[in-house]
TORROPA-261142 format. One record per atom (N, C-alpha, C): residue in three letters; x, y, z. Coordinates in steps of 0.02 Angstrom, whole numbers, plus 50000, padded with zeros to 5 digits. Atoms other than C-alpha are relative to their C-alpha. Example, Ala and Ser with C-alpha at 12.3 -4.5 7.8 and 13.67 -1.06 7.14 Angstrom:
<sites>
ALA500454994150000
ALA506154977550390
ALA500455006050000
SER499584994149997
SER506844994750357
SER499615005550037
</sites>
This chain:
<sites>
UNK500424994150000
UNK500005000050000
UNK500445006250000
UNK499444991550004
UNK500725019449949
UNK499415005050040
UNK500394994149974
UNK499915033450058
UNK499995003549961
UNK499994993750055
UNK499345047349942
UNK499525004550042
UNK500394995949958
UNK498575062750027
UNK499805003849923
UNK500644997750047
UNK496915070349917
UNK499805005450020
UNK500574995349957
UNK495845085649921
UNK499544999749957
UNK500725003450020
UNK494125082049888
UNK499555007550051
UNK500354995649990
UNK492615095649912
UNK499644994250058
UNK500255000649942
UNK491795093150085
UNK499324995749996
UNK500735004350008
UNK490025085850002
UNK500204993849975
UNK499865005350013
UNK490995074349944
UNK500094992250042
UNK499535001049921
UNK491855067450107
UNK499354997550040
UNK500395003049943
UNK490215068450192
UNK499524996549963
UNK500425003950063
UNK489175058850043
UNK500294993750031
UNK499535004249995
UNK490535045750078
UNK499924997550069
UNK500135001349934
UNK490385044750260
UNK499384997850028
UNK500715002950005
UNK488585042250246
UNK500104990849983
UNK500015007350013
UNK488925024950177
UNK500554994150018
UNK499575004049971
UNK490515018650259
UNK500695004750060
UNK499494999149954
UNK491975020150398
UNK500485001549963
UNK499275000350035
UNK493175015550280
UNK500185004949928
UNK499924994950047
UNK493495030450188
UNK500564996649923
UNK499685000550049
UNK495105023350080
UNK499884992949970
UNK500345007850043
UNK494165006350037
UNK499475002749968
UNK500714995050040
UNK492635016349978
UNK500605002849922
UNK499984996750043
UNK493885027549872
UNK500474995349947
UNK499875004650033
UNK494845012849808
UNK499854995749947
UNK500595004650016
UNK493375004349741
UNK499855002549946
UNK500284994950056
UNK492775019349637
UNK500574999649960
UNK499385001050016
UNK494555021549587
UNK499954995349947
UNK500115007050061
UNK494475004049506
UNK499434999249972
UNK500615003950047
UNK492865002349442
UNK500275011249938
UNK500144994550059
UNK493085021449346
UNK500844997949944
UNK499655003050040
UNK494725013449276
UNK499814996649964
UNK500405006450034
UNK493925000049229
UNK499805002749935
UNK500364996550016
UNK492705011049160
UNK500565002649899
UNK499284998150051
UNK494495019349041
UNK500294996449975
UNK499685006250024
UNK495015002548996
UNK499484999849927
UNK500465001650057
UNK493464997548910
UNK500005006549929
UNK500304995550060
UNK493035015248828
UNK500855001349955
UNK499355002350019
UNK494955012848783
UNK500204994849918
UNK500025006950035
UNK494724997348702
UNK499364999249936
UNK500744998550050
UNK492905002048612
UNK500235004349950
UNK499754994450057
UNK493955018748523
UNK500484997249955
UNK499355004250050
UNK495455005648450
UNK499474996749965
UNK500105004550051
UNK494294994148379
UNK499745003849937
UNK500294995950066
UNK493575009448254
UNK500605000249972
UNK499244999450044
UNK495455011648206
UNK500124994849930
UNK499765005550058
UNK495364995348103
UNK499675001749948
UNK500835001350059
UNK493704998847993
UNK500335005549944
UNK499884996650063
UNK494825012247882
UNK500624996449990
UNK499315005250025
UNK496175000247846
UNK499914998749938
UNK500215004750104
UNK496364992847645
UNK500174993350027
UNK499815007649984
UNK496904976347717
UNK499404996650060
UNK500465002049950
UNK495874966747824
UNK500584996450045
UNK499245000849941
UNK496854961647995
UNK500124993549986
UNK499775006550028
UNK497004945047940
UNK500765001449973
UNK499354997750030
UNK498004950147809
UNK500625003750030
UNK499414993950008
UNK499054965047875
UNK500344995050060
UNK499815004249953
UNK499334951048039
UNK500534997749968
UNK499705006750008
UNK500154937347935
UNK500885005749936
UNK499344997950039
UNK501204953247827
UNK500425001650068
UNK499585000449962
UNK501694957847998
UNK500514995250055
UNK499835008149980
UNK502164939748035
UNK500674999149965
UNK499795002950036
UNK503114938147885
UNK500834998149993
UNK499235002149989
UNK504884938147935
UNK500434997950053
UNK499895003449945
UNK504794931348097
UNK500184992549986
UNK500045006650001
UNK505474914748115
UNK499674996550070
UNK500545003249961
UNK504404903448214
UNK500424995650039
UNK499655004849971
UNK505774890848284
UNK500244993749935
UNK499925003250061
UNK505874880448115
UNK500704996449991
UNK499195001449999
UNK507844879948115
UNK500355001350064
UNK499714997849941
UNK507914882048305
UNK500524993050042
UNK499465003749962
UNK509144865048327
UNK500715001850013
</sites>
């Protein structure tokens, strides 16, 4: 665990206190779920990236494959 000291508006604080003791398990929680949250909408804005491509990812995969060796001559 890293201590980090916050400042947060007062309605906030007491919104928070209304529903638990544990102030830095409460803000933890949010924390990870609004990450979460940045992951996904993250992950939803890359997949439009592909749809103006001329190749389909298949393809552009196996050109970016193409000079990798796989283990073939790895004795």
């Amino acid at each position: 665990m890293i201590r980090r000291s916050v400042t947060l508006p007062e309605d906030i604080i007491n919104e928070i206190q209304q529903y638990t003791d544990n102030f830095s398990g409460f803000v933890a929680a949010a924390l990870r779920e609004y990450l979460k949250a940045q992951r996904i909408a993250k992950a939803k804005q890359s997949f439009g990236s592909w749809a103006n491509r001329e190749q389909d990812s298949i393809e552009m995969v196996n050109e970016l494959r193409k000079d990798r060796d796989y283990g073939a001559d790895s004795n």
